[in-house]
C-alpha positions, 0 to 999 in steps of 0.5 A: 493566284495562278500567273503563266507568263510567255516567253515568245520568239518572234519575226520582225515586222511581221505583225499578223503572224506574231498575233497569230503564234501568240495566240497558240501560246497563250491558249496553250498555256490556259489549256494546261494551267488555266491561270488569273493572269496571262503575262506577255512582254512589251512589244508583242507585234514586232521585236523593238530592233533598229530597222526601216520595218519597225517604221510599219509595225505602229498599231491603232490603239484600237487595232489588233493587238489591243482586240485580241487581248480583249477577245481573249480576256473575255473568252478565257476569263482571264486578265491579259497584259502585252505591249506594243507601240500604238498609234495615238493622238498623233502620235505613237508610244510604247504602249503596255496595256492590262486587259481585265476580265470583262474586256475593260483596260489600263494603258501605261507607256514606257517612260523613256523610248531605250535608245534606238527606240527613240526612232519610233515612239516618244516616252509617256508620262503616266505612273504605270500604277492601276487599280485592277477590279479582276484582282483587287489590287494596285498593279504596276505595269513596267515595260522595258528598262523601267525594269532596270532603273531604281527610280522605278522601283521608287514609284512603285513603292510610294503608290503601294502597289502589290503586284508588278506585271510587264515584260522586256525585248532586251536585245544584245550587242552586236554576235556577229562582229568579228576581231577585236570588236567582234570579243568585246561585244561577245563581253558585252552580251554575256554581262546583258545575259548576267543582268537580264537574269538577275533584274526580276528578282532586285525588282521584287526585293527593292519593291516586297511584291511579286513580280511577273516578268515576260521577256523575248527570246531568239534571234534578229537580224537588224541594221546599225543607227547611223551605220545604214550598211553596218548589220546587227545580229541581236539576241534577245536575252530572254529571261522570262521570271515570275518571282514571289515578293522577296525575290525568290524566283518560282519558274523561269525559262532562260536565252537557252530554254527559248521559246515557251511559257512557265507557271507559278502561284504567287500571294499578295500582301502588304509590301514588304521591301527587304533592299534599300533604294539607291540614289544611283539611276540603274539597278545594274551595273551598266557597263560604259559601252551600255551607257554611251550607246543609251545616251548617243541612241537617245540624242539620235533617235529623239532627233529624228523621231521630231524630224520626222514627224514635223516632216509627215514622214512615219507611215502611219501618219499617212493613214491618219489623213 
């Protein structure tokens, strides 16, 4: 089968025009390669960054995102994956949808919210792992830093999947600090551009199975957790892979390629793992700073997500009423 995979740039919290320039970029790609599957990363309304924005960008389940995904499926006869964090029983998730051919979907959430995300939706409890009747085939949907621990690859192993679509909004270390601190967060985010590089193709070996991997790209101005006059220039370290099953990588677009769109042809079959699992948790070697900031955002973010809800204070809740 035929796989395009978008590599988008987009605004923060300005939701209607992501949709909009998505939907350039995915008729785009059908128009000059008309692929089965379309393939965008998670959080495709609004970049997951650390801002009171994030705090408006939550959909319905049902809203836009979910209908032009629909639409487009139906319209382009095409299955269509993307995520983004919906609203849903009172709640909201970092949510991965597959649209298939007909209009009908899978959802999947992001197990556990990275860090600061944790802010703004709460973790899931699905496998991800989702019978496609367009492909014929056990699809695993991964978003996020599912993507970077083993336990996921374990998962997708032992529901013999053939096929893993999903994506990332990796975002780096602070590129605007200077001094001492400024070096060592520039260290920080070459280690993520090394990293992000190199995880599609691991995913592939550890698993035996193909895997299309959409990621964001460029630029975010944002502030700091618990730092409300600290800001954070991120960049989101791109990175969009489509790998065949014993990771060789087939089409890639890199930080330095921006933003765009890549194809390549991939074939299914039985699962063939050519690297071992590990009992560690993370595929990559996690830097000390990566580790601490993912425990202190995850303690920080839960806490508030639970104070904020029990206190009706999101902005979606408000509509629910």
């Amino acid at each position: 089968m035929k796989i395009v995979a978008i590599q988008p740039a987009l605004q923060l919290g300005q939701v209607e025009a992501n949709l909009k320039k998505l939907e350039q970029l995915i008729l785009a790609a059908y128009q000059e390669h008309t692929p089965d599957v379309i393939v965008l990363p998670e959080s495709m309304t609004s970049p997951n960054v650390y801002s009171p924005q994030a705090l408006l960008t939550p959909q319905p389940l049902q809203g836009q995102p979910l209908q032009l995904l629909i639409r487009l499926a139906k319209q382009l006869n095409v299955v269509i994956t993307g995520g983004f964090v919906a609203i849903r029983d009172g709640h909201t998730y970092g949510t991965y949808v597959m649209v298939e051919r007909n209009g009908d979907y899978h959802l999947h959430d992001k197990d556990i919210p990275t860090a600061w995300e944790q802010n703004f939706y709460r973790g899931g409890s699905d496998d991800g792992i989702v019978d496609s009747s367009s492909l014929n085939c056990k699809v695993a949907l991964l978003s996020g830093w599912e993507w970077a621990r083993f336990r996921t690859a374990k998962r997708v192993r032992e529901q013999h999947a053939q096929l893993i679509l999903g994506g990332m909004c990796w975002y780096s270390m602070p590129i605007n600090w200077y001094g001492v601190l400024g070096t060592w967060m520039r260290r920080e985010h070459e280690i993520y551009k090394q990293q992000s590089e190199a995880l599609p193709a691991q995913m592939a070996r550890l698993t035996g199975i193909p895997v299309v991997h959409a990621a964001h790209v460029g630029e975010i101005l944002s502030d700091m957790p618990m730092l409300p006059y600290v800001k954070w220039l991120t960049e989101m370290v791109g990175e969009t892979q489509i790998c065949d099953a014993a990771g060789n990588v087939l089409a890639r677009m890199s930080l330095a390629d921006g933003e765009g769109y890549i194809a390549a042809e991939i074939e299914l079959a039985e699962p063939k793992p050519v690297e071992p699992l590990a009992s560690s948790y993370w595929i990559p070697d996690m830097t000390l700073t990566s580790k601490l900031a993912w425990h202190v955002g995850n303690l920080h973010g839960g806490l508030m997500y639970r104070v904020r809800h029990r206190l009706k204070k999101f902005p979606w809740q408000k509509q629910l009423k």
